[in-house]
C-alpha positions in Angstrom: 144.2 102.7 105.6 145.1 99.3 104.8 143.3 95.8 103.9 143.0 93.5 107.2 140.4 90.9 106.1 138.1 90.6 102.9 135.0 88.7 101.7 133.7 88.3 98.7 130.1 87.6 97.0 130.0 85.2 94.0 129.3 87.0 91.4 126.0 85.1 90.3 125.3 85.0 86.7 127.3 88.3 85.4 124.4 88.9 82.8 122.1 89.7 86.1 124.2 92.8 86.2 125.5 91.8 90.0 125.9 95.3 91.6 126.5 95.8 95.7 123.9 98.9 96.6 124.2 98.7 100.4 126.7 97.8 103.1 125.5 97.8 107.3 127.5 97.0 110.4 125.3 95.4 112.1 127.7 94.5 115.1 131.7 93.9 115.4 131.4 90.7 113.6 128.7 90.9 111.4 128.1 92.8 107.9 124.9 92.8 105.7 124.9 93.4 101.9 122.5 94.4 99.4 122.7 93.8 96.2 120.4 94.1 93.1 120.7 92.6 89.8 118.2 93.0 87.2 116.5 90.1 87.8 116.2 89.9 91.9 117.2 91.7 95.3 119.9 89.9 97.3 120.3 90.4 101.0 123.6 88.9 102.8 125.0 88.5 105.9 128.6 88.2 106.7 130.2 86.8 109.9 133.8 87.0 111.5 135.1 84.5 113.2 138.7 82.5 113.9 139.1 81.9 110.1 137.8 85.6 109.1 134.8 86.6 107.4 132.4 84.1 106.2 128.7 83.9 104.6 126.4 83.1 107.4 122.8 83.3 105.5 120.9 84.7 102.3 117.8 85.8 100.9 117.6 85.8 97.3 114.2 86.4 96.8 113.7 90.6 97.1 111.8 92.0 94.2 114.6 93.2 92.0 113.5 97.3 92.4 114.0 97.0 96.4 117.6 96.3 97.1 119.2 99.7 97.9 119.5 101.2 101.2 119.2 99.5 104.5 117.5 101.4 107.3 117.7 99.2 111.3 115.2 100.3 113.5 116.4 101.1 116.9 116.7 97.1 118.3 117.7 95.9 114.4 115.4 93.6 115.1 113.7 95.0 111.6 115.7 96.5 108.8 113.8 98.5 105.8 115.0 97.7 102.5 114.5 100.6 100.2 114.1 100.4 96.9 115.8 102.2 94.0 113.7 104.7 92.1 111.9 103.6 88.7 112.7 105.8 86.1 111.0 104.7 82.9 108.6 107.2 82.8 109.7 110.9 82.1 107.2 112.5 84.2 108.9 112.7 87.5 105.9 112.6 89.2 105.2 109.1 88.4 107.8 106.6 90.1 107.7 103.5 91.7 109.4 102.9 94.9 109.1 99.7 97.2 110.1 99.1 100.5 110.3 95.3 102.1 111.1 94.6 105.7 113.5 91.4 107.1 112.5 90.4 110.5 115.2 89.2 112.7 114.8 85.4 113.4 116.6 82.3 114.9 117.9 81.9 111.5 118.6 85.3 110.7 116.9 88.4 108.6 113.9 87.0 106.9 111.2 88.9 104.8 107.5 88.1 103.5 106.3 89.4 100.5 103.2 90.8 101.9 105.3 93.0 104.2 106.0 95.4 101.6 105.4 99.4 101.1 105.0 100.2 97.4 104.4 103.8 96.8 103.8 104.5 93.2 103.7 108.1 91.7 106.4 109.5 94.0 108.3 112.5 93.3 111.8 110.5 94.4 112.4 109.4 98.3 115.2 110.6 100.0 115.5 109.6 103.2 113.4 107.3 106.2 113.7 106.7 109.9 111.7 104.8 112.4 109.7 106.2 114.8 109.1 103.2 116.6 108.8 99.6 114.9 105.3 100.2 113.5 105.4 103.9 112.5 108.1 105.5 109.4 108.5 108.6 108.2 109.3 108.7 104.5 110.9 112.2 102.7 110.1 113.6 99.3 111.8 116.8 98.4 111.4 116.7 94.9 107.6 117.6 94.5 106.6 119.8 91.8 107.8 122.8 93.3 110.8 121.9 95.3 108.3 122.1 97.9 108.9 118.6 99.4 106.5 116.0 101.8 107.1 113.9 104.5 104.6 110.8 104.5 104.0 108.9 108.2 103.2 105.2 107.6 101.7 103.0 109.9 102.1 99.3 110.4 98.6 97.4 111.2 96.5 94.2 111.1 96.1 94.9 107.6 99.6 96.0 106.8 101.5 99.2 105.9 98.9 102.5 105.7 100.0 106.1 105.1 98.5 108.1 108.3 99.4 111.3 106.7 101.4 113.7 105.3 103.2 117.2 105.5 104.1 119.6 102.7 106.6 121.9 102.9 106.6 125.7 101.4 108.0 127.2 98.3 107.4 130.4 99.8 109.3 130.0 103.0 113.1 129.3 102.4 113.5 126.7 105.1 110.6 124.5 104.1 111.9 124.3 100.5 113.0 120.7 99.5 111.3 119.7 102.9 111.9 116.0 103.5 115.8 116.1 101.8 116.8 114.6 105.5 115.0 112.8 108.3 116.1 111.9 112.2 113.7 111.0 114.7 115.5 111.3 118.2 114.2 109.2 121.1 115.2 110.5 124.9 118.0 107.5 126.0 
């Protein structure tokens, strides 16, 4: 392997703790970056072009806890932004995860703060996908007794709703840690 091309991200106000969490091709000329500090979420977007790669937009305004993992539905005309898992509370059982959505726009990714997923008291998520742009499946194998969950959430009128859940079994080998890895497959 060798270096072709580079960007770089300024690296803000160093006490912020500047850390890349996420990196997504989103086609052959652009790039989107995560990053949290410890005071916000920061969500980039890269572009090639004659001159090589350049900054082509920004939104600096996440909640710090939700820039992490970036998860396109099947258009990218949405990407989930997971959140990293809160762990100031010993008791695994009681974390706080949150999830925002950009919306692809004239301009861009864009989010609004009242498109958000927080799930508090989570045994730790593993893994999403999109079922379609208004239903998600979530994975939690790390329930009390490495029994594991997967939660379906539905986008409405009134937002994100959990529609319900699945436990897996401690007592059947293949259902332990259900939830560890999710793929919903769609007929092309």
């Amino acid at each position: 392997w060798s270096v072709n091309d580079s960007f770089a991200l300024d690296n803000g106000n160093p006490s912020n703790n500047p850390i890349i969490r996420g990196i997504m091709w989103l086609s052959d000329s652009e790039v989107l970056v995560v990053r949290g500090t410890t005071a916000t979420g920061e969500f980039y977007s890269f572009k090639s072009g004659s001159s090589g790669w350049s900054q082509a937009y920004s939104d600096l305004t996440l909640d710090k806890i939700t820039a992490r993992r970036l998860y396109p539905n099947a258009d990218k005309s949405k990407i989930a932004v997971l959140g990293e898992v809160n762990d100031s509370n010993d008791s695994h059982h009681n974390r706080q995860i949150k999830i925002c959505f950009m919306v692809s726009g004239s301009g861009g990714y864009s989010h609004s703060s009242a498109d958000m997923i927080t799930l508090s008291g989570t045994p730790g998520l593993a893994d999403m996908t999109w079922v379609d742009d208004s239903n998600i499946l979530f994975g939690f194998p790390g329930t009390s007794v490495s029994q594991g969950q997967v939660r379906h959430f539905q986008s409405g009128s009134s937002g994100w709703g959990m529609v319900s859940l699945i436990n897996g079994a401690t007592s059947t080998s293949g259902f332990r840690y259900f939830g560890s890895m999710l793929h919903y497959h769609t007929a092309s």
